[in-house]
C-alpha angles and dihedrals in degrees: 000000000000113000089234088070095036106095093065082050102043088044098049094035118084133183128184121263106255114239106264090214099080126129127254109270126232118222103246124224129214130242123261089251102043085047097063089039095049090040096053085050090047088048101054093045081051091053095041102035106026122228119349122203129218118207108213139186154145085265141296111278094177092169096050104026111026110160083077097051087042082050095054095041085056090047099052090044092054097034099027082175087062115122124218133201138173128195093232131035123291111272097183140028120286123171095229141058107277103205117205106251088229082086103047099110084056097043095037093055095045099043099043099244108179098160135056125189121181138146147236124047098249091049088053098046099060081044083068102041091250091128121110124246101259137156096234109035112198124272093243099042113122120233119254110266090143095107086038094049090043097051096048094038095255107169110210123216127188146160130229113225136185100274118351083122092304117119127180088231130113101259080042102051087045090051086049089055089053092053091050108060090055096059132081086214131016117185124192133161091189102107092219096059096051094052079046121048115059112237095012113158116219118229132175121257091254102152097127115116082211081178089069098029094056115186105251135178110207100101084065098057082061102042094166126107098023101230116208131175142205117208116175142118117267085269106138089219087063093076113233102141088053095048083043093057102045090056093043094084096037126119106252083213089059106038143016125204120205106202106202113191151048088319108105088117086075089055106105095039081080137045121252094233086066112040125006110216102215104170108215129335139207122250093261097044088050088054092049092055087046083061095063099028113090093183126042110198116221110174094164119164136192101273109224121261111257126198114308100278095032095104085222121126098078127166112183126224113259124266100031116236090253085056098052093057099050090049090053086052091052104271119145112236118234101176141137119233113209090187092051086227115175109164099113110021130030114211116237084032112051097009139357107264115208137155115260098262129127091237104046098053089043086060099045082053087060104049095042082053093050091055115039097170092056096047090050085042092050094039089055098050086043096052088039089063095041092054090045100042106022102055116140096211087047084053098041085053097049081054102050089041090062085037092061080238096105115126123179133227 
């Protein structure tokens, strides 16, 4: 299914939740025999098709972590021939078979499978075979194809994203080099990693499925209160208890703020005329919020470094991928930006820019309120440059293309 028709599909279709109690899987490995078999069949698509791509991950958490599941949609609508497989079972929708990778080496061989892309450092190193032996591997580690890659000819892609196990730090940025050199591509848009790792190939932070989060106009026919929202994990850097406190002091007639994430804890420190706490909410409901916010607060901030092998020390890409998608529907962008990245968006022209602190963005609140005309303005030129230059397809396509797997239309 083509990913233009896929939002009617993903918001009527349900699955069950998996049973997180699964056990590790082990990566499975054919028979002699069903080797040679599978491989003669491999080799002939290969001959007759050309080079077929498998999209592979941890699993596809469309509701909490939605730029992955946006990745693999883009993938499926510009290679429809692309595989996909997750190393636990499917949580949410998705408009293809998700095989378990378990069964990679099999499917791989019979279905002529000669590139893999995947992200987050953790997830490809235990691609390549880097992780440490441990009793309890990681949620997101991939599991091991590296031997089997290596003996069929398999080339390996990845990107490098804030978090994900990957720190700009330097345990982190050494780990990155490491990965690197086990990879055919590695893509990146931190700056640190691309000064630091040799052969990194820069691509723009285009992670935003603009198709499902359509631009829309209807929060600025009802400008008061101005309604603003929060949506983030618990992750201090993420900035709740900023965003908490600038509201704390703000008048409920004047302005609403819509909590998304695990936060309801916080619900009864603040009135309900002030702040609705919702947990978190489906794609469809989040769309539907965007509709009626005109301000998404983004008080981010650098987390601190922790010990070499802690995965702290994040800094997130700017915007977040929440932001970006609220800023695709129309919402105007208040955020902090801790890596001073401008690449894509210039503050005071595509967002407001201000330090997480509690102050600072209260004041920002009450400026945008004062002057109605000049937030819409703002939201609008912000949301126009996200859906030109944040794209996900736009991005997908700008992969494949420095893969060799680009097809055109």
């Amino acid at each position: 299914m083509a990913a233009q028709g896929f939002p009617e599909f993903v918001d009527n279709y349900q699955l069950p939740v998996r049973d997180r109690c699964q056990p590790w899987p082990e990566l499975k490995m054919p028979g002699p025999v069903a080797k040679r078999l599978q491989g003669l069949r491999g080799s002939l698509r290969r001959h007759r098709q050309g080079r077929r791509l498998a999209y592979l991950d941890s699993t596809f958490p469309w509701e909490r972590s939605g730029f992955r599941y946006h990745e693999a949609l883009a993938l499926l609508d510009l290679r429809p021939d692309t595989l996909f497989f997750s190393v636990w079972d499917l949580t949410d929708p998705f408009p293809a078979p998700v095989y378990p990778l378990a069964e990679f080496p099999k499917i791989a061989l019979e279905e002529g499978v000669t590139d893999v892309y995947a992200v987050f450092s953790l997830f490809l190193e235990g691609l390549c075979g880097m992780r440490a032996e441990v009793e309890d591997p990681h949620p997101i580690e991939g599991l091991d194809i590296s031997e089997f890659a290596v003996k069929v000819g398999i080339e390996i892609h990845g990107t490098i994203f804030p978090g994900g196990g990957f720190t700009a730090t330097p345990d982190g940025l050494k780990r990155a080099r490491s990965l690197a050199s086990c990879l055919t591509t590695t893509f990146s848009y931190v700056p640190e990693a691309l000064e630091s790792v040799p052969g990194a190939t820069y691509v723009q932070q285009a992670l935003t499925e603009i198709r499902f989060y359509p631009q829309t106009i209807e929060r600025w026919q009802r400008p008061r209160p101005l309604v603003c929202m929060f949506a983030a994990d618990p992750s201090a850097r993420k900035g709740l208890d900023i965003a908490l406190a600038a509201f704390a002091e703000l008048d409920p007639k004047r302005f609403h703020l819509h909590v998304v994430g695990p936060h309801e804890h916080r619900r009864d420190e603040f009135p309900a005329e002030l702040m609705t706490f919702h947990g978190w909410l489906a794609p469809a409901q989040l769309r539907e919020l965007h509709r009626q916010a005109h301000v998404f607060l983004s008080p981010v901030s650098a987390e601190p470094p922790g010990s070499p092998g802690s995965y702290q020390g994040v800094t997130d890409g700017f915007p977040t991928q929440a932001a970006a998608d609220a800023m695709s529907s129309g919402v105007l962008l208040l955020s902090s930006n801790p890596a001073q990245d401008h690449r894509v968006l210039a503050p005071g022209a595509h967002y407001v820019e201000r330090p997480p602190d509690p102050e600072a963005f209260r004041n920002a609140l009450l400026e945008l309120a004062s002057d109605p005309e000049r937030t819409r303005k703002l939201a609008q030129d912000g949301s126009d440059r996200v859906r030109s230059e944040m794209d996900v397809q736009k991005g997908i396509a700008e992969k494949l293309q420095a893969m060799g797997l680009f097809v055109a239309r």
